[in-house]
C-alpha positions in Angstrom: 6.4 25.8 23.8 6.5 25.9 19.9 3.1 24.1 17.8 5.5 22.4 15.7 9.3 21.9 14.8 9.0 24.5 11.9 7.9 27.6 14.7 10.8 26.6 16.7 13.1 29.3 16.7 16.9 28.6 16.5 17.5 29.4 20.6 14.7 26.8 21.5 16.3 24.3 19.4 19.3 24.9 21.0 17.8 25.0 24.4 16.2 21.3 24.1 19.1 20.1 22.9 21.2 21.6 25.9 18.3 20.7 28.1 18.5 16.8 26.7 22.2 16.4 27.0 22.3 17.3 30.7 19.8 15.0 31.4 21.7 12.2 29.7 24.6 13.4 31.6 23.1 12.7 34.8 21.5 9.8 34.1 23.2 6.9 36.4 24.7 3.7 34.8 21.3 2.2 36.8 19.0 4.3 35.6 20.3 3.7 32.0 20.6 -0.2 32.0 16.8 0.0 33.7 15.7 2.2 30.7 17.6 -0.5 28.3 16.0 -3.2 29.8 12.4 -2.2 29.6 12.9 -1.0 26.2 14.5 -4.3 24.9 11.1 -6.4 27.0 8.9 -3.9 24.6 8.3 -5.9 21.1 7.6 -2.3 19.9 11.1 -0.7 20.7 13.2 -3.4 19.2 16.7 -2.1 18.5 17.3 -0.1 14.6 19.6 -3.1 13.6 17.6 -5.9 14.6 14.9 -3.9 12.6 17.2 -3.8 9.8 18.6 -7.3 10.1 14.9 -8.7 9.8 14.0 -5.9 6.4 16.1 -5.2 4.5 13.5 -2.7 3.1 13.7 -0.6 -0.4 12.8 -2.3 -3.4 13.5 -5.7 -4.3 16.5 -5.3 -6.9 16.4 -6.6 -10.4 19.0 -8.6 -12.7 18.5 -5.6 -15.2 19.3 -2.2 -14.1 17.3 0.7 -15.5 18.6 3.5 -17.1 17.0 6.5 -16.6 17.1 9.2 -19.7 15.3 12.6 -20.6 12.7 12.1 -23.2 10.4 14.9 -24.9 7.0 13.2 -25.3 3.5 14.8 -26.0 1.7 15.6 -23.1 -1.2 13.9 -24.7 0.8 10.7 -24.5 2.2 11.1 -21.0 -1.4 11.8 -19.9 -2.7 9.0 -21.2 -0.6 6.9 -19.9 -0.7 8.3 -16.3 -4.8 8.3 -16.8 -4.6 4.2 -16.1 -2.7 4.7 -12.9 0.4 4.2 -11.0 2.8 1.8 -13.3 2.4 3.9 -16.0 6.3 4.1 -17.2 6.4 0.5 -17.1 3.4 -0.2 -19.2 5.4 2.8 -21.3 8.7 0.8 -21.3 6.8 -2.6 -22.3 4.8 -1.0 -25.7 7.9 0.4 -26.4 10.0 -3.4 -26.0 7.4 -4.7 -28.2 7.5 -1.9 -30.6 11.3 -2.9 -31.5 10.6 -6.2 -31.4 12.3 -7.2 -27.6 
C-alpha cells in the first residue's frame, strides 16, 4: 500500500475505487440500514446537511461589500503594516477612511 495519496499511482487509485464500488454493490439493504443506523446514534457522524443546517459557516457577511483593487505601495509601508499582525489591511483601510475624511 502507498504512504500517502500523492505516491498512489493512477492504477491503485483506480483499483480502490473498483475495490469500493463492489463492496457497496454487495452490500444488503440490511446491512446498509444497520450501518445508517449506528451512524445516525453516533453524535460524531451527524449527517453533512444537518451540519450545515446548524453552521452556516464562512464569514459573517457585511452591509458593505469590499472591493478589492491592485495597489502599488512601498514595501516599507506594507511591512509595517503586516509587522502588528493579522488585520493589517483593515487597520490599512481605516487610516486611509480617516485620511479623506470618511
Amino acid at each position: 500500500m502507498w504512504k500517502t495519496s500523492r505516491q498512489a499511482t493512477a492504477a491503485q487509485k483506480t483499483e480502490a475505487r473498483r475495490r469500493a464500488r463492489a463492496a457497496l454493490e454487495s452490500m444488503t439493504d440490511e446491512e446498509n440500514a444497520a450501518i445508517t443506523a449506528a451512524a445516525l446514534a453516533d453524535p460524531d457522524a451527524q449527517p453533512v446537511d444537518e451540519l450545515f443546517a446548524r453552521n452556516k459557516g464562512g464569514r459573517p457577511r457585511k452591509d458593505v461589500v469590499k472591493k478589492q483593487i491592485a495597489l502599488r505601495l512601498d514595501p516599507e509601508v506594507i511591512e509595517r503594516f503586516k509587522a502588528d499582525g493579522p488585520g493589517w489591511q483593515s487597520r490599512m483601510s481605516e487610516i486611509l477612511r480617516k485620511a479623506v475624511g470618511l
